[in-house]
ZAZA-996071 format. One record per residue (C-alpha): residue in three letters; x, y, z. Coordinates in pm, whole numbers, padded with zeros to 5 digits, always signed. Layout:
<gubas>
alaXYZ/...
</gubas>
This chain:
<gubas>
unk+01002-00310-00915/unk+01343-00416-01077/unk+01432-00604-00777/unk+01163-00813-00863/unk+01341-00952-01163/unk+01646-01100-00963/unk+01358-01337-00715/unk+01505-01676-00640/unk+01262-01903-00426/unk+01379-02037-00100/unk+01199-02349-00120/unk+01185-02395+00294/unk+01526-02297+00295/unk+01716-02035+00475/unk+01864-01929+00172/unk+01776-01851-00201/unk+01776-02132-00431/unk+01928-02095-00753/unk+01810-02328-01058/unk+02072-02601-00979/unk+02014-02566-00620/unk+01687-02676-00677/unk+01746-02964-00940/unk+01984-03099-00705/unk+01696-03044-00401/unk+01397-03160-00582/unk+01638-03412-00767/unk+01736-03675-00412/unk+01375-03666-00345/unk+01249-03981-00480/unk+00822-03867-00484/unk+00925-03575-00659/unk+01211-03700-00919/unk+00952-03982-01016/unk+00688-03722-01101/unk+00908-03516-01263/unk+00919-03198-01023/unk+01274-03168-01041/unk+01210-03008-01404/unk+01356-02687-01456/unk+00990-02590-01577/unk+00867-02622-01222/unk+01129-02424-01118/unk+01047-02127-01338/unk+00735-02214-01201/unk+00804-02134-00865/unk+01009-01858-00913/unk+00704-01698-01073/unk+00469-01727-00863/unk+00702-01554-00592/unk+00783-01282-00827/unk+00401-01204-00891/unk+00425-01155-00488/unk+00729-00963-00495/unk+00629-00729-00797/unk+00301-00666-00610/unk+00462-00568-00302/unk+00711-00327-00499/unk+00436-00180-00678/unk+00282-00080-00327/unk+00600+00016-00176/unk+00700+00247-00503/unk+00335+00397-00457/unk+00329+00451-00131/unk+00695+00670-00178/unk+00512+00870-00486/unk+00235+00939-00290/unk+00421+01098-00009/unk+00693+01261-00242/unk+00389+01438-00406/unk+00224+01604-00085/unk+00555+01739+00021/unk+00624+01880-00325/unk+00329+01999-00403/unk+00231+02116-00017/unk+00572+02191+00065/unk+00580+02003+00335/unk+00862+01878+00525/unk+00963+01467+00590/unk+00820+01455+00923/unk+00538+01661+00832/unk+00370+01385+00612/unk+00433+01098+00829/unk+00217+00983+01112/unk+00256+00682+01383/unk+00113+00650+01748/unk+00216+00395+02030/unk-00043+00137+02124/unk+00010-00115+02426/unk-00028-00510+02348/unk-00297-00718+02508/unk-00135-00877+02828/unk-00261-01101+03090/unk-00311-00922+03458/unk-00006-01111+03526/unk+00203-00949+03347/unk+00431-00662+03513/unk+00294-00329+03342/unk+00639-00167+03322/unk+00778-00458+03127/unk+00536-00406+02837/unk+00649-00226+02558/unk+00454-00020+02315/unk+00425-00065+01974/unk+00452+00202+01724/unk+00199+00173+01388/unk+00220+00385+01123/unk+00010+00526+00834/unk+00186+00656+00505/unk+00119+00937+00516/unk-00047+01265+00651/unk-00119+01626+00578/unk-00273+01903+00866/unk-00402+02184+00752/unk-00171+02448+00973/unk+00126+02259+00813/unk+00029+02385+00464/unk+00148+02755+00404/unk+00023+02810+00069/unk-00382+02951+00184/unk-00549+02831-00153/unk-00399+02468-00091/unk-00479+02485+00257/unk-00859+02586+00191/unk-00880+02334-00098/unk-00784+02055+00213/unk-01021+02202+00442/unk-01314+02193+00207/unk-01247+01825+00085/unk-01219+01710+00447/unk-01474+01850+00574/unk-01638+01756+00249/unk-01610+01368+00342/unk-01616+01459+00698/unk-01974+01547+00627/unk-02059+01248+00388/unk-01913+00939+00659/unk-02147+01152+00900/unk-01823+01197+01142/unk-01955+01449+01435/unk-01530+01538+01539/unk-01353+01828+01459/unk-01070+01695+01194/unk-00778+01924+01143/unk-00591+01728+00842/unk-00593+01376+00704/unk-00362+01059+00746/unk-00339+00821+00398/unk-00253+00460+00437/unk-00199+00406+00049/unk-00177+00041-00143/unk-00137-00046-00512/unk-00458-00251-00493/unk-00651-00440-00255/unk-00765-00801-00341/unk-00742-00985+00000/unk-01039-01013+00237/unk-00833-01063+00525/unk-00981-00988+00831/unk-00663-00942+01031/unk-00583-00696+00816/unk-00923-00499+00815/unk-00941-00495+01184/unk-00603-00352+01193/unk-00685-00091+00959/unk-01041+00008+01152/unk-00812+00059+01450/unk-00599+00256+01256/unk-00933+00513+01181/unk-01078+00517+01558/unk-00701+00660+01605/unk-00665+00846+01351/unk-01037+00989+01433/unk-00902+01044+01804/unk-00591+01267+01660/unk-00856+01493+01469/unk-00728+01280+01143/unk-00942+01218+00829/unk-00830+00783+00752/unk-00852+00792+00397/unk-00771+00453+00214/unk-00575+00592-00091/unk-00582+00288-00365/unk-00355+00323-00699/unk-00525+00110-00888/unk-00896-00028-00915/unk-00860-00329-00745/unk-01069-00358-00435/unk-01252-00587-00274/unk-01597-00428-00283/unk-01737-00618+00044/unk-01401-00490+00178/unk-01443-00162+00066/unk-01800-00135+00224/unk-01691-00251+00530/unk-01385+00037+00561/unk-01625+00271+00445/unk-01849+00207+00702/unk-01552+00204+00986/unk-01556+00560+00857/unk-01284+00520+00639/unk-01202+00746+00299/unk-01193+00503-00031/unk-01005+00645-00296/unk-00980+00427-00594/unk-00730+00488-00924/unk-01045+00556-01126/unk-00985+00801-01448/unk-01199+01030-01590/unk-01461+01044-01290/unk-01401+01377-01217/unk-01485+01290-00849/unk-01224+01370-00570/unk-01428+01241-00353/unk-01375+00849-00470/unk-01080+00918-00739/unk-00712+00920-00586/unk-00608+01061-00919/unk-00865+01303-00922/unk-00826+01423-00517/unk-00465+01434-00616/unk-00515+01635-00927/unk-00781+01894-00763/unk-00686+01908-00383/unk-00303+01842-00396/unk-00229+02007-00752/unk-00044+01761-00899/unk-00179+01524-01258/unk-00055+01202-01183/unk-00267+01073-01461/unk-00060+01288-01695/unk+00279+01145-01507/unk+00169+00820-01595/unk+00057+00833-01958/unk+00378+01014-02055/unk+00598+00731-01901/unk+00378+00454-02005/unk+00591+00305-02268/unk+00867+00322-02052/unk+00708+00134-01734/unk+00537-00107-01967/unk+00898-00180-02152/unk+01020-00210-01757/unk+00785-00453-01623/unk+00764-00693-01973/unk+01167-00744-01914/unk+01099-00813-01525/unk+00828-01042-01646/unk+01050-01234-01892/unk+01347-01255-01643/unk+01099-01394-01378/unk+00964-01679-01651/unk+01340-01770-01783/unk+01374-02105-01593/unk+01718-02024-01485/
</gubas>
């Protein structure tokens, strides 16, 4: 999240735009210097509302790393054995030549199979939770591990983004994959989250104290994986809090 603190808005530009880039931008246009725009204020302005975005997005990316980091520490597994991806062909017109199209490769963050994971207590503990929520989305395939796309929260109710995601499951489903939706936080969407639960999706949420690793990505991390991540987090809190108020404050400076 650091990189967060040095955000600069473009401003339409193909650059970033530095406080006296944008005085002198906002500053020769004559709506805006008459209303006052060209104030370093709105400046600070806008480079905090893109550094909400960007903090956001680093927050998901840093999760997404833990998350992965953890099931090949605590599974042993190796870098290619907790990633997953498939090809899938673009919509084209029968015009089209066939060997011009290209696949495109999507990924999920993540992935664990059970014949992957040498340790036989871990591996049982994966079988029965699978096969757990295998039972409760009422999902009639043989499964033989579980893929984990994995976000710091999820606020937005865009559909372009659900409908990616429920193609993501059918695949995932096709591979003999469990799609669980592995959320860091307690931010969700709940319309959203009823509509990926019933695409047969897995919703774990960063609830505490549930004791539920059936809806708790803490708790499935804590009971299936092995690892506390609660425990990580409350003995670095004063640390990450200290981190984020001085990314917050560098983000507000309006310079």
């Amino acid at each position: 999240m650091e990189k967060s603190a040095d955000y600069l808005p473009k401003m339409g530009k193909s650059g970033e735009v530095d406080l006296e880039g944008f005085t002198e931008l906002y500053g020769a246009d004559p709506l805006y210097h008459w209303m006052g725009l060209d104030s370093p204020l709105m400046f600070a302005a806008h480079k905090a509302a893109g550094g909400m975005t960007s903090i956001y997005r680093q927050l998901g990316i840093g999760a997404e790393r833990l998350f992965r980091q953890i099931l090949r520490d605590e599974l042993e597994l190796a870098a290619e054995q907790v990633v997953w991806s498939y090809e899938v062909l673009p919509d084209v017109d029968m015009a089209s030549k066939r060997d011009a199209v290209k696949p495109r490769i999507l990924s999920l963050d993540g992935r664990v199979e059970f014949e992957d994971v040498d340790d036989p207590t871990a591996r049982n503990r994966l079988e029965e939770w699978v096969d757990e929520q295998r039972g409760r989305l009422n999902i009639s395939v043989p499964l033989k591990g579980a893929v984990f796309e994995v976000r710091q929260g999820y606020k937005s109710a865009d559909s372009k983004r659900q409908n990616a995601d429920l193609a993501n499951a059918a695949q995932a489903l096709g591979h003999g994959y469990l799609p669980v939706l592995t959320i860091m936080s307690t931010q969700i969407n709940e319309i959203v989250r009823a509509r990926y639960t019933t695409g047969n999706w897995c919703v774990l949420m960063g609830e505490v104290g549930s004791e539920d690793a059936s809806h708790s990505t803490f708790d499935f991390l804590r009971e299936v994986v092995g690892y506390d991540l609660v425990q990580f987090f409350e003995r670095n809190t004063a640390r990450l809090r200290s981190g984020t108020e001085e990314i917050l404050k560098a983000l507000l400076e309006a310079k």
